[in-house]
N, C-alpha and C positions, 0 to 999 in steps of 0.2 A: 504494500500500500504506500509506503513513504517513496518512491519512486512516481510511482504514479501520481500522487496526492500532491508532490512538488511541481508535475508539468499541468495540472488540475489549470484550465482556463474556467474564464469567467461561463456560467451556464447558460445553456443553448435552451436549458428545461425550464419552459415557464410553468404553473401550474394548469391544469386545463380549466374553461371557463368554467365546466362545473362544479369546481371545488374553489372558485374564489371569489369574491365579492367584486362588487363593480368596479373597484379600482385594483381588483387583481389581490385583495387582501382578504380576510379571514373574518370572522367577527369573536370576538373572546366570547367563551360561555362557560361555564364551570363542567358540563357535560363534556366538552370540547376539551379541556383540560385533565379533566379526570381519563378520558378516552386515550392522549395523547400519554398520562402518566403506566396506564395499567401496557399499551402495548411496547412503552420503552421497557417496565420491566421485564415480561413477558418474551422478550428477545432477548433481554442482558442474560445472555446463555452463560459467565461466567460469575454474575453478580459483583462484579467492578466498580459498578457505578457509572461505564461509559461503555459506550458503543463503536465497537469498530466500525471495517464498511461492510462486511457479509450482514453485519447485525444492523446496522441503519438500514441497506438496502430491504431486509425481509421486516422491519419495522415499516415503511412506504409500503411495502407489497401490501402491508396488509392496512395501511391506512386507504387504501386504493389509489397510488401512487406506484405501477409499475415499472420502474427507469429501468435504461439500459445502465450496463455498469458506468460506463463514459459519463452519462448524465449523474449517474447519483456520485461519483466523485466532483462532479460540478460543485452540487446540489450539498454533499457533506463537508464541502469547502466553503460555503458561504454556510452554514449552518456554526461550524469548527471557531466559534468568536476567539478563541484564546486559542488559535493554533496551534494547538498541542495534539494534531491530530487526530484526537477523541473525539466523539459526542457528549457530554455531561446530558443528565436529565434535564439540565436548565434552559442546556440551548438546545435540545430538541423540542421539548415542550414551547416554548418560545418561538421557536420557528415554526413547530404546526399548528400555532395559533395565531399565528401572527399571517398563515399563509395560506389554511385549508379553511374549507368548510367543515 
């Protein structure tokens, strides 16, 4: 991943109009966030507290966000705030609130 994750360009993946508000955004709801909480854990297959990218990517699959891997390196690179290329729960929840419906 850290090969990859370094040549990581800006995303080609936008979200699709049905999972985003009219200006392309999300609406917070506590349903929305409890959703986003229960499926990060649900894939932290080692219970780290962060999400690789096998683990991000099958967290989107099942948010209904199928990417290609290329896109979800996009996608886990704009997500990665402290690029430390992890996921924390913070910035995933955060970003599939701030992005899905």
């Amino acid at each position: 991943i850290n090969a990859e994750y370094m040549g990581a360009q800006q995303p080609s993946y936008q979200p699709p109009a049905a999972v985003g508000g009219a200006a392309g955004k999300g609406v917070f709801t506590p349903d929305k966030n409890q959703r986003a909480l229960d499926v990060f854990r649900s894939v932290d297959r080692d219970r780290n507290g962060y999400l690789d990218l096998d683990e991000f990517m099958q967290a989107m699959t099942q948010l209904g966000a199928n990417l290609s891997r290329e896109d979800a390196l996009c996608v886990f690179a704009v997500c990665d705030d402290d690029r430390n290329r992890w996921i924390t729960e913070q910035e995933f929840v955060q970003h599939y609130t701030a992005n899905y419906r």
